[in-house]
C-alpha positions in Angstrom: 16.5 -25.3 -2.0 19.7 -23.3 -0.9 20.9 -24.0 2.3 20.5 -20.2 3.6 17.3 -20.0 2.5 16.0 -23.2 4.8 17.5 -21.6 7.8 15.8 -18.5 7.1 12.3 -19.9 7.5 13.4 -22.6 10.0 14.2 -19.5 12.1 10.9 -17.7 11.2 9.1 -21.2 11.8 10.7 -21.4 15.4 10.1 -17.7 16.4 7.7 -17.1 18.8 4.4 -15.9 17.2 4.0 -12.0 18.6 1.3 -11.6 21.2 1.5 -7.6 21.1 1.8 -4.5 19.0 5.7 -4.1 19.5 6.2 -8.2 18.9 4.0 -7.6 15.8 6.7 -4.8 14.5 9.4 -6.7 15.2 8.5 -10.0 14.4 7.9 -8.0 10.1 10.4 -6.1 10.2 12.8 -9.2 11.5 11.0 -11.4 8.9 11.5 -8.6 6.3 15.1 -8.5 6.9 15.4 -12.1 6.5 13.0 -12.3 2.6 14.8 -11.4 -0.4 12.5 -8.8 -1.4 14.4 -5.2 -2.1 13.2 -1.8 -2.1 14.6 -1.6 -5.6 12.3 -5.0 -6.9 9.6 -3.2 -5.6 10.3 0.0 -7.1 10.8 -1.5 -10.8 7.5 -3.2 -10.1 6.3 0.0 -9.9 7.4 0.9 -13.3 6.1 -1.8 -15.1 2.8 -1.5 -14.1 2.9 2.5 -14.5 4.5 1.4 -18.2 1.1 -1.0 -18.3 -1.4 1.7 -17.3 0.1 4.2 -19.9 -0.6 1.1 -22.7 -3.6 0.3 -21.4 -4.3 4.2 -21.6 -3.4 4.1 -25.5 -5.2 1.0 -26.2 -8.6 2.5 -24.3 -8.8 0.3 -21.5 -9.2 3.2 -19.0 -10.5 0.9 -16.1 -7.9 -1.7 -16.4 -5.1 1.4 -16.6 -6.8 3.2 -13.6 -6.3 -0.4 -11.5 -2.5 -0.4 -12.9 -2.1 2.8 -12.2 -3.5 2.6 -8.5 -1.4 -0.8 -7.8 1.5 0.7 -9.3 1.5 4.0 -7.3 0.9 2.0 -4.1 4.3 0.2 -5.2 5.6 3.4 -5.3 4.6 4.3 -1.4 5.5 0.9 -0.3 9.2 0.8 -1.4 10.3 3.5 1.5 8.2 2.4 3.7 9.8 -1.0 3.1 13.4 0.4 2.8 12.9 1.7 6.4 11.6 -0.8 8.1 13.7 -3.7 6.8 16.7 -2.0 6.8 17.8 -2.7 3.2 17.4 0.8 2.4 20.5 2.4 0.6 21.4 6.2 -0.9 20.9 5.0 -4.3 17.8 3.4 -3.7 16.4 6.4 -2.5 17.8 8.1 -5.8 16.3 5.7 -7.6 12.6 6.0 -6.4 12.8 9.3 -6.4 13.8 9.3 -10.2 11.3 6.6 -11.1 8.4 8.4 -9.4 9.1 11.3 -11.7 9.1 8.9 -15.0 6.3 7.0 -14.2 4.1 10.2 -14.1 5.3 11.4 -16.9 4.3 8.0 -18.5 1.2 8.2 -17.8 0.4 11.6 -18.2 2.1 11.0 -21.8 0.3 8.7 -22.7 -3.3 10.2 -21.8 -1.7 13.4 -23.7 -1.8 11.5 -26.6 -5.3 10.1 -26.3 -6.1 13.6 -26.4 -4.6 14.4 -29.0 -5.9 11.9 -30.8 -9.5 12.4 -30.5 -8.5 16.6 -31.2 -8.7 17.4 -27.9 -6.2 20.2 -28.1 -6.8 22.0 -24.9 -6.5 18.8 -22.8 -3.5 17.3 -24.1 -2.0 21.1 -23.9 -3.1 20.6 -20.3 -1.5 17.4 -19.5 1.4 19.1 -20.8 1.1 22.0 -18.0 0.2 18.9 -15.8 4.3 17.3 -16.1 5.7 20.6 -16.7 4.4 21.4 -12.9 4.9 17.8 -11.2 8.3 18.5 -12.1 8.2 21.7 -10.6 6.5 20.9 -7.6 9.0 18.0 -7.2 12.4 20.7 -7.6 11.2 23.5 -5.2 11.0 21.0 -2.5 14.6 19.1 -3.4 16.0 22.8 -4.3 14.5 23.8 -0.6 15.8 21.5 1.1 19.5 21.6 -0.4 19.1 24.8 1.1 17.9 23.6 4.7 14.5 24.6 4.6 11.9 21.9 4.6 9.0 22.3 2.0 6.4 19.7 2.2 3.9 22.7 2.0 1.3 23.0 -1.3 -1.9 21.5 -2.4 -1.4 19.4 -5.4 1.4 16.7 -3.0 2.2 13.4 -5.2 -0.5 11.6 -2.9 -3.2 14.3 -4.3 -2.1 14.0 -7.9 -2.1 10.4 -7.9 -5.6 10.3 -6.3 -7.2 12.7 -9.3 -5.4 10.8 -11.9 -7.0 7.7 -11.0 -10.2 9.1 -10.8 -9.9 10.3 -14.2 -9.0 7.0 -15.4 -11.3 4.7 -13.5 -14.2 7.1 -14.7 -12.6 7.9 -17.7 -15.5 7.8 -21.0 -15.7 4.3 -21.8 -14.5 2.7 -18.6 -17.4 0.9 -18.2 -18.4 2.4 -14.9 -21.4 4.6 -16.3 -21.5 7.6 -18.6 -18.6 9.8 -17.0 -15.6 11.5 -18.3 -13.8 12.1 -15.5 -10.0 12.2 -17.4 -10.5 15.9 -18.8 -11.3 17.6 -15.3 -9.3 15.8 -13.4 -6.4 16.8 -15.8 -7.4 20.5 -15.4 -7.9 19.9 -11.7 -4.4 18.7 -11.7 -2.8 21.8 -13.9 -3.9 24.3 -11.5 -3.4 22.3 -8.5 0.4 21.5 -9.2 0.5 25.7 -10.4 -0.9 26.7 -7.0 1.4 24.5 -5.3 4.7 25.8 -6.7 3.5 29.4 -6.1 3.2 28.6 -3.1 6.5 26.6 -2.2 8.0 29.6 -3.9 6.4 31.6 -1.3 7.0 29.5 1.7 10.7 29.1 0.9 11.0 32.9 0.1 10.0 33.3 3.9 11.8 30.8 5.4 14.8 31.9 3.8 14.4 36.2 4.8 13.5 34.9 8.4 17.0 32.8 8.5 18.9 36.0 7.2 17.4 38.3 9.7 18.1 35.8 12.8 
């Protein structure tokens, strides 16, 4: 065992277990600092388990993909939360999970496009279509917004809410094994008008923002 590594838990051996809420932040954030665990390894996990639910997806296995799905987007929340807290946090990394958040929607939403597809569902694999084309849009108005100083957090169909209805698709997609249910097709409409709703209105907010800063 490297040398640096058996100092690093001989210190967290020898630390004083925490005996309150502020000793408890500490003491993880301390013993965060100290692990080798980045915000970029988490992030990547991320990715191979959104990379996992999308095959999974192909393959059928909707339950198994929702459960991939679900860890993997909890990966995805965790990495900045990490970043913070530890300290390890960098500009790059925040580029990057940014970036990978995008592509491992798209993954998945490709992926139960071409399920679709395949069965002739036309209007549903149109949909998840409409589904990326506004995730991406919801994702721009807010990093256009805020290039231009105005915060825009504002809009229904957030990445939290799009990640919730995809996994309910999934988990009670038909053939999940969790009863009679297809779930996959409405939440995927769900999701189309949700993320078109919400970049109307980020338009809107923004357009607001920006005429009341102008006539200050």
């Amino acid at each position: 065992m490297p040398v640096d590594a058996e100092r690093s838990r001989t210190r967290l051996r020898d630390r004083p277990r925490p005996r309150s809420a502020q000793e408890l932040r500490q003491f993880t954030r301390e013993s965060l600092i100290e692990s080798r665990l980045t915000p970029n390894a988490i992030s990547m996990t991320g990715l191979v388990l959104n990379l996992a639910a999308a095959a999974l997806v192909v393959e059928k296995l909707f339950f198994c993909a929702g459960v991939a799905f679900i860890v993997g987007s909890i990966m995805d929340t965790l990495d900045g939360r990490y970043s913070r807290m530890s300290g390890k946090g960098s500009l790059f990394g925040a580029f990057l999970d940014s970036t990978l958040d995008r592509v491992e929607e798209g993954i998945v939403l490709t992926a139960v496009a071409w399920y679709f597809a395949e069965r002739g569902d036309e209007i549903a694999a149109a949909a998840c279509v409409l589904v990326v084309l506004g995730s991406l849009m919801v994702s721009y108005t807010r990093a256009r917004a805020e290039a231009l100083g105005v915060e825009c957090k504002v809009g229904l169909a957030t990445r939290p809410v799009r990640v919730t209805l995809l996994s309910i698709g999934l988990v009670f997609a038909k053939g999940a094994g969790l009863g009679d249910f297809e779930l996959l097709a409405p939440a995927i409409y769900a999701m189309a008008v949700l993320t078109a709703i919400t970049v109307v209105q980020r338009v809107w907010h923004v357009r607001g923002e920006l005429q009341a800063a102008e006539s200050a």
